[in-house]
N, CA, C and O of each residue as an XYZ file, in Angstrom:
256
protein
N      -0.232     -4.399      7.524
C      -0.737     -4.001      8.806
C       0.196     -3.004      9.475
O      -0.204     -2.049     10.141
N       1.607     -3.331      9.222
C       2.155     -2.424     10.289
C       2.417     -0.726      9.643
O       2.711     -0.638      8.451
N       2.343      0.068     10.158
C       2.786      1.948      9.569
C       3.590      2.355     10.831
O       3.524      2.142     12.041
N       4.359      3.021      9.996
C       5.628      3.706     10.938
C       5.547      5.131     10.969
O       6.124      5.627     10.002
N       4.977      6.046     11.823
C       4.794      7.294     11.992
C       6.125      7.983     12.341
O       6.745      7.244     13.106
N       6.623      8.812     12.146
C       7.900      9.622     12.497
C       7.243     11.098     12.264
O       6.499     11.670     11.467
N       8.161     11.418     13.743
C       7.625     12.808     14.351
C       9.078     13.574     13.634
O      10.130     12.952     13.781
N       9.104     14.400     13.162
C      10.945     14.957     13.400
C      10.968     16.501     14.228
O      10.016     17.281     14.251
N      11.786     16.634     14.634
C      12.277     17.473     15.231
C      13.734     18.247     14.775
O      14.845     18.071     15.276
N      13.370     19.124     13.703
C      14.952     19.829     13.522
C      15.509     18.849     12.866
O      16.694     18.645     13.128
N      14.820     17.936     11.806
C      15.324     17.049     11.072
C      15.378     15.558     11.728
O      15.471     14.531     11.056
N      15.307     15.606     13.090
C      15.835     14.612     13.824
C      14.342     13.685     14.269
O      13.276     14.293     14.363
N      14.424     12.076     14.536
C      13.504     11.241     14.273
C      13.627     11.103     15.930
O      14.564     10.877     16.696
N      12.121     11.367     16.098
C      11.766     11.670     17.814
C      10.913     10.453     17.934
O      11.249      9.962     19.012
N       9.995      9.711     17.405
C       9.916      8.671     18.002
C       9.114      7.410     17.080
O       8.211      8.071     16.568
N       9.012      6.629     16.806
C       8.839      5.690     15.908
C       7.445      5.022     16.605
O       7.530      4.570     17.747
N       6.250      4.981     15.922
C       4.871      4.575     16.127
C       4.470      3.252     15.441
O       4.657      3.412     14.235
N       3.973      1.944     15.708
C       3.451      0.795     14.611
C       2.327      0.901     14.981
O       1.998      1.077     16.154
N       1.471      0.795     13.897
C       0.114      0.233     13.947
C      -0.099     -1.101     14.244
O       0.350     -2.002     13.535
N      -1.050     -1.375     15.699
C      -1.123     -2.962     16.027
C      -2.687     -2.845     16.100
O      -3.476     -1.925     16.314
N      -2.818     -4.663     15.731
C      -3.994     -5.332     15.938
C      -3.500     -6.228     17.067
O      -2.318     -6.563     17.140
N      -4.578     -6.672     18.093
C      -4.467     -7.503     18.940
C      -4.884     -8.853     18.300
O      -6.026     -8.494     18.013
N      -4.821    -10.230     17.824
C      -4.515    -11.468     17.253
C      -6.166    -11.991     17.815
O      -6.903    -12.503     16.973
N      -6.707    -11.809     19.378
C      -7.322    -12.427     20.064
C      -8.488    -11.299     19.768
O      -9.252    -11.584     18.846
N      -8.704    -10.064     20.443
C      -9.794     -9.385     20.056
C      -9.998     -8.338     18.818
O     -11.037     -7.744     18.528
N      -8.897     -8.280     18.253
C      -8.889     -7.235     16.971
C      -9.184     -5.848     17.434
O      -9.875     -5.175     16.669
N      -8.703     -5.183     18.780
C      -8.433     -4.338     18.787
C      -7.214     -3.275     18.582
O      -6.300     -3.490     19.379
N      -7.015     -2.325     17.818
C      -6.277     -1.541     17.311
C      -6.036     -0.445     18.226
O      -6.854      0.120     18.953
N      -4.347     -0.146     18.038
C      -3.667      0.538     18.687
C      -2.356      1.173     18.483
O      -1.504      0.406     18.035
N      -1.981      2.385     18.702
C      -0.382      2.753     18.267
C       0.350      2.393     19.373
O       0.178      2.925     20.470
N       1.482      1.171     19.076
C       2.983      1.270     20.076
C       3.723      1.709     19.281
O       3.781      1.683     18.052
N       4.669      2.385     20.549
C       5.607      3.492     20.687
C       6.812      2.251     20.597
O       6.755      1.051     20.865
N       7.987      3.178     20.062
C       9.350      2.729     19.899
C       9.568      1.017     19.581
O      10.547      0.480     20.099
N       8.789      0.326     18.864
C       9.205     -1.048     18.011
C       9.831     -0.737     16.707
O       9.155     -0.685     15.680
N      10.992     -0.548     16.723
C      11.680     -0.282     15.532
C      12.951     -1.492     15.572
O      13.209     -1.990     14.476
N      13.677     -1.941     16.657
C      14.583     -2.793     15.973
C      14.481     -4.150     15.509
O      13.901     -5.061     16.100
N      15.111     -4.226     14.365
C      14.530     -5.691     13.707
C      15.180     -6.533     14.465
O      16.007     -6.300     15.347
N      14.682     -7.718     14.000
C      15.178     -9.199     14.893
C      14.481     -9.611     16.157
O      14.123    -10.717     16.560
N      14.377     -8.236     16.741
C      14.271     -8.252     18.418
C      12.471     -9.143     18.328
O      11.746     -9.289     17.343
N      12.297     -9.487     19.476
C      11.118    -10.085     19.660
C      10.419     -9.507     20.983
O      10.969     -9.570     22.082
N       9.072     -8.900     20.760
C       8.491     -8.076     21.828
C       7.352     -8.623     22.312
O       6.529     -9.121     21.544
N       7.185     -8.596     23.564
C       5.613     -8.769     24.442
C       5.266     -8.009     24.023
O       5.844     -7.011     23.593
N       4.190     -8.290     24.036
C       2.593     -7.132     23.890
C       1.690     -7.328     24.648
O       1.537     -8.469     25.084
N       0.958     -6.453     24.976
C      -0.108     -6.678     26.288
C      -1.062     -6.183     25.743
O      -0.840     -4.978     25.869
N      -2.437     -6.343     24.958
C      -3.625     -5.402     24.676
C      -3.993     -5.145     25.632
O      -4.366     -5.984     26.453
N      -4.001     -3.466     25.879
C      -4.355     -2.836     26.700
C      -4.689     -3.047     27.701
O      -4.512     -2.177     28.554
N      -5.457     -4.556     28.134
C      -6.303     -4.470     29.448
C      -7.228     -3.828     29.443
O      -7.255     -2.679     29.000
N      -8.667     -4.733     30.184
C     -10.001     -4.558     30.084
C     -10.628     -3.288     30.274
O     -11.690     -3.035     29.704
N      -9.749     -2.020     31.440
C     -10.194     -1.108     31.114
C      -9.653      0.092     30.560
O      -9.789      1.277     30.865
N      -8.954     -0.549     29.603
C      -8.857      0.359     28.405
C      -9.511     -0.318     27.028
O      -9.114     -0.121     25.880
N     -10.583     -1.141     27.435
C     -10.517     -1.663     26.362
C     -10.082     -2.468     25.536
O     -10.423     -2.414     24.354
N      -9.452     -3.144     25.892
C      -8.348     -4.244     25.127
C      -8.662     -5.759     25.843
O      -9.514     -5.448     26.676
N      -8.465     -7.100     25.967
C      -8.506     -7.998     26.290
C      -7.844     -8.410     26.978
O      -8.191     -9.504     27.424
N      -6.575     -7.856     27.467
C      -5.748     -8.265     28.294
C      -4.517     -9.412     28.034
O      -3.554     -9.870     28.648
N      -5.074     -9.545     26.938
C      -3.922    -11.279     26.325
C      -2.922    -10.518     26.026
O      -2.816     -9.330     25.721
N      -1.831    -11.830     26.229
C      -0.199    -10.797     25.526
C       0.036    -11.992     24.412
O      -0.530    -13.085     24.402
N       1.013    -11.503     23.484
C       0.767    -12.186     22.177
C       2.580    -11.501     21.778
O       3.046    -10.507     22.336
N       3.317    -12.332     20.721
C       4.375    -11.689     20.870
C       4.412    -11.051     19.084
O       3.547    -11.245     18.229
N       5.753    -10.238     18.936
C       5.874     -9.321     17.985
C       6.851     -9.466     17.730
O       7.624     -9.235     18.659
N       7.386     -9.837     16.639
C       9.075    -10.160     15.562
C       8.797     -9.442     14.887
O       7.746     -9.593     14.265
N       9.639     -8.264     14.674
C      10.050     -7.364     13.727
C      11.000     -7.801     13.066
O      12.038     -8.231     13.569
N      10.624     -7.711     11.205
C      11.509     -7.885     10.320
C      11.341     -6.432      9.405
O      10.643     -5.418      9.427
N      12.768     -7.192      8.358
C      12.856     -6.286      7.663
C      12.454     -6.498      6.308
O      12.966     -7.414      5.664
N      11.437     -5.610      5.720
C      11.112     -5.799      4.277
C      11.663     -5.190      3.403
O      11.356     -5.385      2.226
């Protein structure tokens, strides 16, 4: 599920993208800057008017 988009700039890594599903409505979305492992992140799907459900659900990044 997850893809890591990298923009570069002059060689240099400008910003790190994951592909998310929301757990509750299965809506899909790119967050910005989840790259360090260990850390544990809120998530908020979008909210109703963007479309999303509004539930927050959390995110542990590991390393494969």
């Amino acid at each position: 599920m997850k893809e890591v988009y990298r923009i570069y700039e002059d060689t240099a890594t400008v910003n790190y993208t994951t592909k998310m599903e929301c757990p509750y409505c299965h809506r899909e979305w790119l967050e910005e800057d989840i790259y360090n492992y260990g850390k544990t992140y809120v998530i908020t799907c979008g909210g109703k008017h963007r479309g999303g459900c509004g539930e927050q659900f959390e995110l542990t990044t590991i390393q494969s």
